[in-house]
N, C-alpha and C positions, 0 to 999 in steps of 0.2 A: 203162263206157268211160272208161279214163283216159288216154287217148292225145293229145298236145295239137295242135289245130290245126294244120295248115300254115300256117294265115293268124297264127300266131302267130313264123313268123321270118320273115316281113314288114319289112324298116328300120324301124326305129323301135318297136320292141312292145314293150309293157309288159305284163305279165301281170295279172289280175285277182289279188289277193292273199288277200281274204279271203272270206265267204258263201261260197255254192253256185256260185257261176262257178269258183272257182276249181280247183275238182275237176276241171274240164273245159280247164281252159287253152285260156283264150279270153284277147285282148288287151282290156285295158281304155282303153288309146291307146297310139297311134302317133307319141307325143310330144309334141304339143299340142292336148291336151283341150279348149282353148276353141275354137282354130280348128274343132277337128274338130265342135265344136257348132253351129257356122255351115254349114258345111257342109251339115248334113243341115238347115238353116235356110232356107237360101238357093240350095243346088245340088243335088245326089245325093250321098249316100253309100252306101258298101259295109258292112255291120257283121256281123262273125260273131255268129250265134244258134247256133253249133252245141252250147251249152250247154242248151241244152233239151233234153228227153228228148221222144221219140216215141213213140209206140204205134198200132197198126194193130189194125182187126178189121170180119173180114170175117164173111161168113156170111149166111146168108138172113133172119135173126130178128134184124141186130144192130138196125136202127133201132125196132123195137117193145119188143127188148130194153132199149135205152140212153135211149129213152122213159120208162121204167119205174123205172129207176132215179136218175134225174139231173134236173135242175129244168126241163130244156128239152123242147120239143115236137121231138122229133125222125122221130116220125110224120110233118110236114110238112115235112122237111129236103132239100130237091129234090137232084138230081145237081149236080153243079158248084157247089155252096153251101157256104158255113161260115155258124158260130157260135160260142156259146162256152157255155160249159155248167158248171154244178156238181153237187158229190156233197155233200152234207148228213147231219148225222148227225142221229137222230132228234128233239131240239129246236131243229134249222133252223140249227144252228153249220155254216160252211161247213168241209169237209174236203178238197175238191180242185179247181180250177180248171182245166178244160181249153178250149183251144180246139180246134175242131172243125173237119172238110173231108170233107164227102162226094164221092167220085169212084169212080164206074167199079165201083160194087160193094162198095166198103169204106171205113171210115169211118177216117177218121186222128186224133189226138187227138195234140197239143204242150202239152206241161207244164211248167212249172219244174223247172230244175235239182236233180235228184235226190230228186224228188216221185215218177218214174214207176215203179218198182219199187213202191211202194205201192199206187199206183193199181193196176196189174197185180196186183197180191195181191188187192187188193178185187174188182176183175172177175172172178176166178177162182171166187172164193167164190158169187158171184152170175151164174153160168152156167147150174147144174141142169143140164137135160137140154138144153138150147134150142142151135139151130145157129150157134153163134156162138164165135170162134177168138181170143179177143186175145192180142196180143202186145204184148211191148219191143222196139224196132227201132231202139233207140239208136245201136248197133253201125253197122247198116246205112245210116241215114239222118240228114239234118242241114239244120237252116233257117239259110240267111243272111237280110238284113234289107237292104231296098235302101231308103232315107226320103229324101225330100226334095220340093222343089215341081219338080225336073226327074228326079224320078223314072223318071215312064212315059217320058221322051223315051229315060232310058237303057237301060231295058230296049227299048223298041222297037229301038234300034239294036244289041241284043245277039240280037237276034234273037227274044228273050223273048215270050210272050204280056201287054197288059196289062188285067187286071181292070175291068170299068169301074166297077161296084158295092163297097160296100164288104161284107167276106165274100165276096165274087164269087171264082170260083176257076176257071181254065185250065190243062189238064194241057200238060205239055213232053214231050219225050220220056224224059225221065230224069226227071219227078216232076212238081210244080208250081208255079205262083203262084197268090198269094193275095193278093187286095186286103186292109187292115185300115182303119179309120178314122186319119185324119192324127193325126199328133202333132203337138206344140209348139202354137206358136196356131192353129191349122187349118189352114196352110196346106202344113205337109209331108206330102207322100204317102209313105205305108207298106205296103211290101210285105214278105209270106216268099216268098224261095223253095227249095222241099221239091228235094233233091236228091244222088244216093247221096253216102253221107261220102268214098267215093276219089276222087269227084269234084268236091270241094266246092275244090279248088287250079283246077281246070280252068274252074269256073263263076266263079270269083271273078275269075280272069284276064278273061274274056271280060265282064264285068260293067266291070271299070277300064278295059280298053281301048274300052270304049263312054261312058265319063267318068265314068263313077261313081271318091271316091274313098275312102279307106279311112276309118273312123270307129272308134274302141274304143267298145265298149256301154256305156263313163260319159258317150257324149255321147247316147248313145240314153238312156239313165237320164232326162238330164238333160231331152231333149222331151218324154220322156213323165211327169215328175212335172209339169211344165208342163201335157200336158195333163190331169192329175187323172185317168191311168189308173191303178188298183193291182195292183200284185201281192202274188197269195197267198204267205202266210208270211212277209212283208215288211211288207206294207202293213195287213194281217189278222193276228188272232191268235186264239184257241181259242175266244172271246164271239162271236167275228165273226159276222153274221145278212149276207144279202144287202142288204135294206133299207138297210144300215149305208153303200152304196156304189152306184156306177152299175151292180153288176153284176145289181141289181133290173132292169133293163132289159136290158142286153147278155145276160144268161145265164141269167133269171128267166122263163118261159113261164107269167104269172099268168090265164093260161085252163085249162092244163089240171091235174089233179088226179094224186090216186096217187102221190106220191114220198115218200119221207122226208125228213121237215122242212116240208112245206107245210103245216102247221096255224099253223107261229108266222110263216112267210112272209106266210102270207093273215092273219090277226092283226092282226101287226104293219101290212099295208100298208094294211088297212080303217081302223087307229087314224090311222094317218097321222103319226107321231111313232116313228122307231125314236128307240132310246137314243141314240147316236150318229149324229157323221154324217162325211163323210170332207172337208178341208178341206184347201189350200194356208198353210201358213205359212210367212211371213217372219222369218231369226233373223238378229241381226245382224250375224254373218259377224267377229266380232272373234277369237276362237278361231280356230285352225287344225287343231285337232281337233274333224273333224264327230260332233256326235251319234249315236250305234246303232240301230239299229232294235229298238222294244221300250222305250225310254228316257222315263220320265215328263214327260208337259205340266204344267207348275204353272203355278195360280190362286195368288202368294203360296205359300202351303204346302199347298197341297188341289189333289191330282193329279184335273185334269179331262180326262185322256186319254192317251193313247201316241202317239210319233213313229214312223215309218218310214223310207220312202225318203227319205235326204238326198243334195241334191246341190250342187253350184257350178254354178249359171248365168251363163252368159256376159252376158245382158243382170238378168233377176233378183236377182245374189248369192245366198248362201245361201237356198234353201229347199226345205223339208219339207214329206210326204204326212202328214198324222195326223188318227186318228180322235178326234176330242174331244166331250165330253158337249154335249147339245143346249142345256143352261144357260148354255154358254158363250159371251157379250154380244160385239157386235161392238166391236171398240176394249178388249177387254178386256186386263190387262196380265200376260204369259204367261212363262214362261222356259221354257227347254229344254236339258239339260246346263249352268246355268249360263250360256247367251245368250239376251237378251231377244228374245220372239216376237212377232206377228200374225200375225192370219188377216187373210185376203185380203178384200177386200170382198166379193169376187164369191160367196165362201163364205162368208156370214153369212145365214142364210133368218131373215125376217122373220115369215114365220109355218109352221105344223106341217106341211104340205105341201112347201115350198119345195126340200128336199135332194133329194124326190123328183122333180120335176117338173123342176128345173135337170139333174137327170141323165138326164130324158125329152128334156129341149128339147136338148140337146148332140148325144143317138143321133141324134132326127129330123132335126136339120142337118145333120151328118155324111152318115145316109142321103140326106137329099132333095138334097144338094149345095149348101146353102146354105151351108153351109163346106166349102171347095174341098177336095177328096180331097190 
């Protein structure tokens, strides 16, 4: 689907330019990116996701199927649930990130941009005989992103269903919502909602005219590198382990057994020490060209890690998602393309446990409501 947005001749749109958004033209703002980052800070905003690829699969066998193959229990995936789930290759490198919405009989799965044709190729492969139908419904269907702490007020007045759990999911009449855990500091609520693509001008209308206001996805970039969520193929690269990230918890079911990649999963999380671990850093924002994803962390001259997602924070300044080696000292002194770095305090584990359990204590908040949805 390369057909660009409605919501991109919206006043004011900027197109995404570079990465995988941009195949999809989607707006990356609406002319001022910082405001719009308050916004989803402070009020609701509207944000096109219709960059994301879809896929559906229905059939009688998909959840014992998709059990079977991916890191999550999906045997115990109730109606009106999400998740989020990985596909692993056989020494536990992650190869696909999906989140997940069971409804009504069929299971949906949202992926990064131009991730889903693959996925789709691999399900195929791993179908056999078993009653199970996936598809790419790129075409057909499309997530917008509704974030902020008056979120649910704006869907309630658009008529919308709102989530109250997080994964919690409420079908519309044309698709659905999904709660996700807040971004930025916890307190913006984050929703998708699933909705056909011809009608994705119709639902965005009816979404501002209830107060939400329009946001490009460099202001959603920017709450969610805030809140140390990653994305695959950005934030990850070919080494990547779960362990390596919170997705040991969000998309990691370390009860149940049988998948590809769970020997170095269970391993690694008995050891207690992955290689890496996923951290906030601070660069000094002197440069006006941000760093790439993929781009070396220097210790001095001894690369102890990769950068990812870079963004301009409204209240932060520049900072970066990167995965850096577990040797690397809190206060230690780091460069990044050429601007000097820090890690965040909050990301320095004191001892071998720490990266995982900091990304246990986040989910549990999130879930239990100790930090506001």
């Amino acid at each position: 689907m390369t057909t660009p947005s409605p919501l991109l001749s919206r006043p004011g749109a900027v197109p995404v330019e570079v990465g995988p958004e941009a195949a999809r033209a989607v707006a990356a703002h609406y002319g001022d990116p910082l405001r719009e980052q308050r916004v989803l800070a402070e009020g609701a905003g509207l944000v096109d996701r219709s960059d994301r690829d879809v896929l559906v699969v229905p059939g009688a066998d998909r959840l014992t199927w998709l059990h079977s193959i991916t890191s999550q229990h999906f045997e115990r995936l109730g109606d009106s649930t999400g998740s989020e789930a990985l596909v692993l290759s056989p020494n536990g490198h992650v190869e696909h990130h999906l989140v997940v919405t069971e409804l009504a009989g069929t299971t949906w799965a949202d992926v990064e941009p131009g991730t889903g044709a693959a996925l789709h190729a691999f399900l195929e492969r791993m179908r056999f005989m078993l009653r199970v139908e996936p598809r790419l419904v790129t075409d057909a269907w499309a997530l917008l992103g509704v974030v902020g702490p008056e979120g649910p007020a704006v869907l309630a007045a658009a008529g919308l269903p709102v989530p109250e759990a997080a994964y919690g999911v409420v079908a519309t009449g044309g698709g659905w919502v999904r709660r996700m855990p807040a971004l930025g500091d916890g307190t913006a609520a984050a929703f998708d909602v699933l909705a056909p693509r011809a009608d994705v001008g119709v639902v965005a209308d009816r979404l501002l005219a209830a107060g939400a206001r329009l946001a490009g996805v460099s202001a959603y970039e920017a709450l969610r590198v805030e809140a140390r969520r990653p994305r695959f193929g950005t934030d990850s690269d070919h080494r990547t382990i779960p362990n390596e990230l919170e997705w040991l918890t969000t998309a990691v079911h370390l009860e149940k057994g049988c998948y590809r990649g769970q020997e170095t999963v269970a391993r690694v999380h008995n050891l207690g020490r992955p290689p890496r671990r996923l951290v906030l850093l601070h660069l000094d924002g002197v440069s006006e060209d941000l760093p790439a994803p993929g781009e070396p962390v220097l210790a001095g001259t001894r690369t102890v890690g990769r950068v990812g997602s870079v963004v301009r924070h409204h209240e932060l300044g520049v900072v970066a998602l990167a995965l850096v080696k577990q040797s690397v000292a809190p206060g230690a002194a780091l460069t990044v393309g050429g601007s000097t770095a820090a890690v965040d305090p909050d990301d320095a584990p004191s001892g071998p446990d720490d990266t995982q359990a900091a990304a246990r204590d986040r989910v549990r908040a999130v879930r239990s409501g100790t930090i506001p949805q």
